[in-house]
N, C-alpha and C positions, 0 to 999 in steps of 0.2 A: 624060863630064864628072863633075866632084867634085860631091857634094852637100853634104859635111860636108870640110872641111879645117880643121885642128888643127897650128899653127905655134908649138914652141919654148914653148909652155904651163906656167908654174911657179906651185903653189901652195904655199904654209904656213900652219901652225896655229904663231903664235907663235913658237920658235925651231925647231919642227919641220919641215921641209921633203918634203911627201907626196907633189907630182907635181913631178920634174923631165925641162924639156926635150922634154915629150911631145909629138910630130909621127906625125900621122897624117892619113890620105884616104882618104874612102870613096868610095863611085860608087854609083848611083844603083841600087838593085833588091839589092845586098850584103847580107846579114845576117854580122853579123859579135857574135862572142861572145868577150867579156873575162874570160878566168878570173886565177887567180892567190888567194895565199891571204890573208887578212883582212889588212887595214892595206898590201895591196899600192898601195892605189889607185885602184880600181875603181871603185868606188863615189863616192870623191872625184871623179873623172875626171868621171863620166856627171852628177851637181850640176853643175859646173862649165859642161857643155855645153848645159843648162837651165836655166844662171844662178840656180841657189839657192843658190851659192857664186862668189863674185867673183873672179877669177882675181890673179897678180902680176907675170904677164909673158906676153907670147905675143900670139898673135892666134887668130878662133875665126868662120869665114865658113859658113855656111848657106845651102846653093841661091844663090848669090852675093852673098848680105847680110852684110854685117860686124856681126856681135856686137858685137868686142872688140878693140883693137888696143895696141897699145904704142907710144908715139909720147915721142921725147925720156926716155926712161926711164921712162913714167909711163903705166900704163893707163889707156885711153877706152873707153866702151861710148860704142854708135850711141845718138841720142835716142829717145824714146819711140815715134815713130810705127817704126821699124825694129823695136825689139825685139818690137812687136806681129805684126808680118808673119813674125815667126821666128817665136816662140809659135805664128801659125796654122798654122806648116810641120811642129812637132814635138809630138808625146804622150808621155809620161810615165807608166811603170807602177811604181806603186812596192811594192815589199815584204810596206807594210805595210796595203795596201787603200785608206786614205784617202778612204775616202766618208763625206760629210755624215751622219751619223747620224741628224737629225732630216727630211731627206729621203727617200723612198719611191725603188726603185730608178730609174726614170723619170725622176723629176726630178733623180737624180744626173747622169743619162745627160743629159739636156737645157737640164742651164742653162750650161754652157761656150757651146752652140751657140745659144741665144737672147740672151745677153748679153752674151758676149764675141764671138763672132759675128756677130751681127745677125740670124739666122734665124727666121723666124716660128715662132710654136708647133707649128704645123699640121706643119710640114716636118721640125720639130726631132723632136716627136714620130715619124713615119713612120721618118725614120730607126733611133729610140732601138728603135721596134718591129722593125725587118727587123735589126738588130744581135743583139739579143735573140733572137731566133728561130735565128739564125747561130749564136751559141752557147750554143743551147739552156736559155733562160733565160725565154721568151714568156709563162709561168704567173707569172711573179716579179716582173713590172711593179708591182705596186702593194705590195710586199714591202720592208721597213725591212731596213736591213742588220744588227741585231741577229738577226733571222731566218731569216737565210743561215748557211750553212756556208762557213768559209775558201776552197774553191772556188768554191762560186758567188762569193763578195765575190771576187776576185780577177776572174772571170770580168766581173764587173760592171764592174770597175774599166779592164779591156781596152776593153770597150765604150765606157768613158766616153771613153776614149784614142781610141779610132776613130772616134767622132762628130763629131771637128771634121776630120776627113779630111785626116790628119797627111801630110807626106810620106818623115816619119824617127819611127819608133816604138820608144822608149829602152823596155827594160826592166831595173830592178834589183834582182837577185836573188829574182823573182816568187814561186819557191815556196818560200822562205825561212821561208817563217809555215805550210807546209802538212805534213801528213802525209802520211807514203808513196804513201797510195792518193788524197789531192785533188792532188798534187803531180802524177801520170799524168795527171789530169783536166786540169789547166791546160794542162800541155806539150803534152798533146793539142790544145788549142786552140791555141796558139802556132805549132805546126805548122800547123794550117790555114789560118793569115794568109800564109802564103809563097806560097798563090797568085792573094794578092793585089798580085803583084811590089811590095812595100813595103818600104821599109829601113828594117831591120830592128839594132838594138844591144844587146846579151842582156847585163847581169851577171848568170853562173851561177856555180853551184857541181857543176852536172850535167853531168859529163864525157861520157856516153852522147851524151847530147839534143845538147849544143854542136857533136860533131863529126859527126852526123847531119845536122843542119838549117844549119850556118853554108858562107857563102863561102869564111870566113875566118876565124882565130882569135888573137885577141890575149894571147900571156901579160904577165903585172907579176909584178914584184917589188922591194919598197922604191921603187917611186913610177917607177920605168921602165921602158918596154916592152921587155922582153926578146926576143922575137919576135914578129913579126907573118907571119903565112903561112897556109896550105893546113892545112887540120884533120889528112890524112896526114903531111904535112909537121912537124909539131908535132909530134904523136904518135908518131913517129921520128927524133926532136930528139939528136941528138950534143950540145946544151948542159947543161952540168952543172944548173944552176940548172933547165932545165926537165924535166929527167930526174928531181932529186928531189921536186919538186914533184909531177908525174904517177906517180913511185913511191909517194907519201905516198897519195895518192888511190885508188890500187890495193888498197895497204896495209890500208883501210881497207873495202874493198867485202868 
């Protein structure tokens, strides 16, 4: 069964038009990785499926919650009590670390889950500590993210995504802020979450990692998916568009 379906999905920036048409369905335990190159969409897409970006057509069902639907030509998002229950189901890793600055790693990790949650302190904390310890971070509890280095913040920032016990965890473009050697660090960790059978949504730009760790691999270009398939599948694509693309990348190593 789907846990995430993506129906006919169209966004624009003004006269610009950056996702068209997009339909897709995951299943439950999938890790699926969207590459393609900047201003493909990506990036647009996975906002979109997070509602930091408000969609202009299509419809958008989570573990069988409707988001988003298009009704009479005119998108509807569900009321508030819905979108709350989606929020519970998904986490969000973004790029660019996005931790509270003036909070200590700990309370990054624990105020999703006492607040927007309900979880008492007690539990919230226990958790933020057995996360922490997972990805080797147990020393760093009471450490400001000024303090960290780009891997740990990033690694934090996973944790914080893990705490409210997502059942879809978006990643975009995680080690985009990181250098060669904290970029290992993180994938390394990303890696480890697969065997926590969780679905898993990766924008990378790390060809290696994507078709190591995915189900599945999504390419874009100009706002549509080009193929969706098998990471060997992909990577022995008779499509033009995805052949330059994965030559450009080659090119490039």
């Amino acid at each position: 069964m789907s846990i995430l379906q993506v129906n006919n999905l169209e966004k624009s920036f003004d006269d610009l038009q950056v996702l068209k048409n997009i339909t897709l369905s995951v299943d439950h335990g999938e890790i699926i990785s969207i590459i393609g190159s900047s201003g493909s969409g990506k990036s647009t897409l996975l906002r979109c499926l997070n509602r930091l970006e408000t969609i202009d057509a299509g419809e958008i069902v989570v573990d069988g919650d409707v988001m988003v639907t298009s009704k009479s030509e005119k998108v509807v998002y569900s009321d508030e009590s819905i979108l709350k229950k989606i929020r519970m189901k998904t986490g969000l890793v973004f790029q660019s670390f996005n931790l509270f600055p003036h909070y200590n790693v700990l309370r990054n990790i624990t105020e999703a889950p006492m607040y927007v949650a309900g979880v008492s302190k007690e539990e919230a904390e226990k958790t933020a500590y057995e996360l922490l310890e997972k990805l080797g971070l147990k020393e760093k509890a009471d450490a400001y993210p000024y303090q960290l280095s780009g891997g740990q913040s990033q690694r934090v920032s996973i944790a914080r995504a893990l705490a409210l016990q997502p059942k879809i965890l978006f990643f975009d473009e995680p080690t985009s802020a990181l250098d060669p050697e904290l970029t290992g660090e993180v994938l390394k960790v990303i890696r480890s979450l697969t065997s926590l059978n969780m679905t898993m949504i990766i924008v990378t730009h790390e060809m290696g990692f994507a078709r190591d760790i995915s189900s599945r691999m999504i390419f874009m270009d100009q706002g549509v998916i080009v193929e969706d398939t098998t990471p060997d599948e992909l990577f022995n694509s008779n499509n033009e568009r995805t052949r330059a693309f994965l030559g450009k990348f080659h090119e490039s190593v």
